[in-house]
N, C-alpha and C positions, 0 to 999 in steps of 0.2 A: 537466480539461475541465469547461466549465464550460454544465450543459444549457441556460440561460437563454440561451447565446449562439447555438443551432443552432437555424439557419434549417431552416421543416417542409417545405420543398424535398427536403431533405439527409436525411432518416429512411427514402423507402424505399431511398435508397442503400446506408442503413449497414443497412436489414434483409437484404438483399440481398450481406451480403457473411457474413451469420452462417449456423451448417452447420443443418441440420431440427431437429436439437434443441433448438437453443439457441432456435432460431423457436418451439419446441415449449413450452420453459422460459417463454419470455417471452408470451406466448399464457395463462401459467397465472397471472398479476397480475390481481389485480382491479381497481386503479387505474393509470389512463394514467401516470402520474408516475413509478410504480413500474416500468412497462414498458420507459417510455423510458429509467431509468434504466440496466435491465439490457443492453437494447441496446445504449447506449450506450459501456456497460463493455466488452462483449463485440466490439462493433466497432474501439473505442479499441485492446485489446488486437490484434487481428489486424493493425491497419492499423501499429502500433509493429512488431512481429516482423516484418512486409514490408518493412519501410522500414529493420532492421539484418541483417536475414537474406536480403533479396529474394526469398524465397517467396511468391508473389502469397497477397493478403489469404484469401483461401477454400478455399486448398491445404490450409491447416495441422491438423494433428487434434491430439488433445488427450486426455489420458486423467486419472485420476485415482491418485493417487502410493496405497499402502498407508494413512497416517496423513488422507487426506480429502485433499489439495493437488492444486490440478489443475495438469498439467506439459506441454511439448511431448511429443508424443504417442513418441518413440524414446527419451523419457527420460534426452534428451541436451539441449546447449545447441539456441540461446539461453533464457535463464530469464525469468519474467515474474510479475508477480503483482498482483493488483486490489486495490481498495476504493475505498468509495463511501459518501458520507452528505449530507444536504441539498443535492441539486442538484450538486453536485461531483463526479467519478470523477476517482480516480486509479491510472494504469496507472506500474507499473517496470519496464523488461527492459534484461536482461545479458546479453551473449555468452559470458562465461565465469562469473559467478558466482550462485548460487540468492539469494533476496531475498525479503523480507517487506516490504507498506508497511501502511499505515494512516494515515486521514485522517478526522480527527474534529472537530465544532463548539463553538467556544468561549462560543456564546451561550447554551446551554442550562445548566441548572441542574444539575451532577454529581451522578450515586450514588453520593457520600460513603460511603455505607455498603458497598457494596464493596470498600472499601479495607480494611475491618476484615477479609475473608474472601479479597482477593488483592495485597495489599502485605504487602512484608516491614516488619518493627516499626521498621525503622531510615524505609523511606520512610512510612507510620505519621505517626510524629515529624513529618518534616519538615514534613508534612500539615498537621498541627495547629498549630505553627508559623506559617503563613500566615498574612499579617491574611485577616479573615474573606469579605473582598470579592475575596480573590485565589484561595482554595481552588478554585475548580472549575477556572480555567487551571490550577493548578500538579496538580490531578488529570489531567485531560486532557494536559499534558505526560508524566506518567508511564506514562497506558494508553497512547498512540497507542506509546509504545519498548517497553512489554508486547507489543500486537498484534503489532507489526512483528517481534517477534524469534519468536515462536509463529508466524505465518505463515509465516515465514522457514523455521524448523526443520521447518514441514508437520506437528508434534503435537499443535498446538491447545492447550486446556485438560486434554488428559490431565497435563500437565506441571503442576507447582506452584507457582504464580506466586511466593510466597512465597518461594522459596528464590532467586529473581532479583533480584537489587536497584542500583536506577540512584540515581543522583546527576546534578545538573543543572546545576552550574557549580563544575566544568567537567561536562558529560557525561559518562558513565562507567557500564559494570553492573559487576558481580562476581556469582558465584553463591556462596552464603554459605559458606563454610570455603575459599576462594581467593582470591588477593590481586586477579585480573582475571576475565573472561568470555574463556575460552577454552574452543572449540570440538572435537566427534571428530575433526574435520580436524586439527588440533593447531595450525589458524591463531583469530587472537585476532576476539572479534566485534567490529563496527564498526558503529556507528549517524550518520545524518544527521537532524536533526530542524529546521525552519524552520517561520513561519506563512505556509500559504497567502493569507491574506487578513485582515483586522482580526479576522475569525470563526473561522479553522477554522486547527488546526495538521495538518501532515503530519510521519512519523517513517518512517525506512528501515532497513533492519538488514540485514545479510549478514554471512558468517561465510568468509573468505579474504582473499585480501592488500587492504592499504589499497588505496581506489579515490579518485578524483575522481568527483562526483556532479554532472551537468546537471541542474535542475530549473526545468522550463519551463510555461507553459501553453501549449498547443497548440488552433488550428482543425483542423476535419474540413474543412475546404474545402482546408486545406493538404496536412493527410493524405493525400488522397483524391487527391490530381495525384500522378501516377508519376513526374516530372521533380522533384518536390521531393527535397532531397537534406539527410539528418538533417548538418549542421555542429554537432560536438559541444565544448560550450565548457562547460568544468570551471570558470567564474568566472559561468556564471550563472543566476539566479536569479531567472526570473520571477514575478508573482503570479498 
């Protein structure tokens, strides 16, 4: 979702569908941009889970999982999870499986130096590697499948990034001393990673059976009609 394209018609609608808290949360930004963004996010999400669960948009409660993850509030399906960075939100929800996304901008200048303190020495290398004008995409491809698999898992940075290590063609993690990324579920983990836009890559991860991934951009003028009907097509790929 992309803020530049919603009409300021359409904002108090979408405040209007979020519970007093979140009113409450977003109320606490100091800048409009940053407001709208959260709304945004938080509207995006309820208005996805209505539209595969048919629980009207403002039903839904929500609590937060043990490890900080906020989950549908019976701790049961459907699964959903946010992120958000320059004017962009992006929402994922599953019926049957937990998920991680993350969506980051490719224009910006990487903290390279993070990589020293959360890549493994094998992604490291590959780093350095880079001609010097590609390093920040090819960092930015590695954090966005970092994020997306720690959101996914709901531990955050308690976990060591370090011992996680992707490869990028083909795609692929391993957790160091296994030959794959296999999960306590004892299903293998599964990543999608595409660019949103000339600027910004998005990455997904879940950890249960292979899926097909939709990946679309959406209007809230579409969202928002109850007769819209989600037609789910595993071949596409919008920007």
């Amino acid at each position: 979702m992309r803020l530049a394209t919603i009409d300021d018609v359409l904002w108090p609608q979408l405040s209007a569908i979020l519970c007093a808290a979140e009113l409450e949360r977003a109320e606490r930004f100091h800048f409009e941009r940053h407001r709208r963004q959260f709304v945004a996010a938080h509207a995006l999400k309820r208005l996805m889970l209505w539209h595969i669960a048919k629980l009207p948009p403002r039903d839904w409660v929500f609590e937060t999982a043990p490890g900080g993850k906020p989950r549908v509030g019976s701790a049961a399906s459907p699964f959903f999870n946010l992120s958000h960075c320059d004017g962009l939100v992006a929402c994922a929800v599953s019926r049957e499986l937990d998920l991680g996304v993350d969506i980051e901008p490719l224009s910006r200048e990487a903290p390279l130096a993070i990589a020293e303190r959360m890549f493994a020495p094998a992604e490291q290398a590959w780093l350095r590697d880079q001609p010097e004008a590609e390093q920040s995409a090819g960092f930015f491809a590695l954090w966005t499948l970092k994020e997306a698999f720690i959101k996914a898992t709901g531990q955050g940075l308690q976990q060591d990034l370090r011992q996680i290590v992707f490869s990028l063609d083909p795609l692929r993690m391993q957790f160091l001393g296994q030959d794959r990324g296999q999960g306590e579920t004892g299903y293998w983990w599964h990543f999608h990673q595409r660019p949103v836009d000339p600027d910004h890559i998005l990455a997904l991860a879940w950890n249960g059976p292979d899926a097909a991934v939709d990946c679309r951009t959406l209007g809230f003028e579409m969202l928002l009609d109850a007769g819209w009907n989600w037609s789910f097509d595993a071949t596409r790929a919008d920007g």
